[in-house]
N, C-alpha and C positions, 0 to 999 in steps of 0.2 A: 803659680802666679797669683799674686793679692787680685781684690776686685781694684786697686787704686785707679788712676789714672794714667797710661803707660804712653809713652811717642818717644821715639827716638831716630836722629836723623843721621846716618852712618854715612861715611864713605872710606873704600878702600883702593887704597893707590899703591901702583909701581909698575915695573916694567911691563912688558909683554912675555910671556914665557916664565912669568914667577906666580901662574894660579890664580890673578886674584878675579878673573870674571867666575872661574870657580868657587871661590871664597863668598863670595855674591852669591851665588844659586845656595851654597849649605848653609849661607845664614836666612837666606828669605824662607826655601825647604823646609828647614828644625823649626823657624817661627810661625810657620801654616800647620806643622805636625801641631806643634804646642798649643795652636786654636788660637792663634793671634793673627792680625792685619800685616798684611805685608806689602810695599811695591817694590819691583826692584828694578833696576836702569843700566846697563852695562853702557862703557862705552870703554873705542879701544883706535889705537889708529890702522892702518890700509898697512902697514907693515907685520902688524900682532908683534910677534916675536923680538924683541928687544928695544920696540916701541914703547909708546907711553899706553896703558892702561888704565880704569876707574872702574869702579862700578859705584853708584847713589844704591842703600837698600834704607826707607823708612820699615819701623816696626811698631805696632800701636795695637791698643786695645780695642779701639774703637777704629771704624773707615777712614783711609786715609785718603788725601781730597787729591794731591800731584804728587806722582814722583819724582820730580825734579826738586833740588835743595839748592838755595845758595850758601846757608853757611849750616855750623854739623854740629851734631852731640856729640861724633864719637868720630876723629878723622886714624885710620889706620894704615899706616906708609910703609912699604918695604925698598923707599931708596930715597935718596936725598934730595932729588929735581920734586918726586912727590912732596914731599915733604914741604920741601920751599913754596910750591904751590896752591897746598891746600892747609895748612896749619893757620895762616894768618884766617882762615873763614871759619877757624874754630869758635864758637860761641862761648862765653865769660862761663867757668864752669867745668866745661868740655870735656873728656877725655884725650888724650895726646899718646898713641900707640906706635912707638916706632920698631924698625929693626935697626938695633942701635951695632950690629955688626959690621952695616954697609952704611949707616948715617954718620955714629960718633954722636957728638952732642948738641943739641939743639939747644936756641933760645925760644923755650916754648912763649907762647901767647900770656897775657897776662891771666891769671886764676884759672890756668889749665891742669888740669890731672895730666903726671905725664908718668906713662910706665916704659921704660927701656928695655926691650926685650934683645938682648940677642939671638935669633934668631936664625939666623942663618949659623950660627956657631952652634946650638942643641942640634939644626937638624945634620950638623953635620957629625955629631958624635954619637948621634942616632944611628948614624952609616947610609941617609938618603937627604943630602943637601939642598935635593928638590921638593922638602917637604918642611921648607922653612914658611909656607903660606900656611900650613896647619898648626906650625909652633904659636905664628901669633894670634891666629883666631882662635887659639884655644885659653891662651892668655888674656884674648877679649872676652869670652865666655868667662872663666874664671873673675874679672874684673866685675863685670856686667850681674851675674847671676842673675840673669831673667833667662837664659834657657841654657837646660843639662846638657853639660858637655856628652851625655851617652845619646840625647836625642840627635846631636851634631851626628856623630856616630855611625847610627840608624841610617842619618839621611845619604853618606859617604857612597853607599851604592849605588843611590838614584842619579848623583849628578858627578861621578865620575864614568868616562866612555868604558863600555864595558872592558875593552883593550887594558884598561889601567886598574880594571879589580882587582889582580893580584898585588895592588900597590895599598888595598884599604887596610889589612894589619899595620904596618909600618905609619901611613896616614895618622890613623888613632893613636899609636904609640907615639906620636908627635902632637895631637891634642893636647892630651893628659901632659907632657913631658911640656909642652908651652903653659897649660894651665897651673901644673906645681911648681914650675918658675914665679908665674903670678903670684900667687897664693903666697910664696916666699917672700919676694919684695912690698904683697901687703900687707902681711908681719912683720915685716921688716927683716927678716934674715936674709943672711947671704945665702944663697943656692946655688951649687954645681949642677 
C-alpha cells in the first residue's frame, strides 16, 4: 500500500444465508493483516437465513472516527431488494458491485463504477453455488487493489467455523475465479 491517503466506506448486502456477515469479517481481517484501519458492523434480521443481511466495513489508513456509514464508496449486493436499497446511497464516483445473476440489470446511480459479476453462475460451475459470496469479493479485491487477494486467503481460516475448513480450497478457487472475472471486464474482454 502507497503512504497516500486511504478511507473507504463499504457495504455488503443480500440475503441471510448467502455469507455476507462473513464477507464482512474477511474483508475487515485481510485489512488489519495488511496493517490498515478497520471497523466493521454487521447487521442481520431475527430470522438470519433467508432474511435481509448487511454488513458497513470502513477501511483507512489513518483512525477511523464511526462505524456507521450513511452513504458508500463501494456498495456490494448479492440480490435485488439489496440492491434497490442501498445503491441510491452510493456516492458520485462509487463503485456499483452486483450479482448480476440473481439482479439482471440495474440503473446504476449517476457516475457510478458499475461491475456486473455473475456470480452465482462461476460459483456454480465451480461445483459450490454456495460460494457465490467469495466470487464477488474477490472481484471486489481485483477492482479495489488495496489488499492481495492471497492475504483474503490467509484470513479464510480465521473467520470460517472450523466445521467449514474443508470448504477453504474451493472458497479460494472462487476468489481468484471472481477476481479473473474482474480483471476481464477491466480489460474489457469477455471472460468465461
Amino acid at each position: 500500500m502507497t503512504e497516500q491517503d486511504y478511507y473507504e466506506e463499504i457495504i455488503i448486502a443480500g440475503f441471510g444465508g448467502q455469507g455476507i456477515i462473513m464477507l464482512g469479517k474477511l474483508l475487515a481481517n485481510a485489512a488489519m493483516i495488511d496493517g490498515l484501519e478497520v471497523t466493521y458492523f454487521p447487521s442481520y434480521g431475527a430470522e438470519v437465513r433467508g432474511g435481509t443481511a448487511n454488513c458497513m466495513v470502513v477501511i483507512s489508513n489513518e483512525p477511523i472516527a464511526s462505524p456507521l456509514v450513511t452513504s458508500f464508496d463501494s456498495v456490494i449486493v448479492l440480490n435485488k431488494a439489496s440492491c434497490e436499497r442501498f445503491s441510491p446511497r452510493l456516492k458520485p464516483g462509487g463503485l456499483l458491485l452486483y450479482n448480476s445473476s440473481k439482479i439482471g440489470s440495474v440503473i446504476p446511480p449517476v457516475d457510478a463504477e458499475v461491475l456486473a459479476i455473475p456470480s452465482d453462475d462461476i460459483a456454480v460451475e465451480l461445483g459450490s453455488p454456495r460460494s457465490t459470496n467469495m466470487v464477488a469479493i474477490g472481484a471486489y479485491l481485483q477492482k479495489r487493489g488495496v489488499i492481495p487477494l492471497e492475504t483474503a486467503v490467509k484470513c479464510l481460516e480465521k473467520v470460517l467455523a472450523k466445521r467449514h475448513h474443508k470448504t477453504i480450497p474451493i472458497n479460494e478457487k472462487a476468489l481468484y475465479k471472481g477476481a479473473e472475472f474482474a480483471k476481464g471486464l477491466l480489460a474489457g474482454q469477455t471472460v468465461k
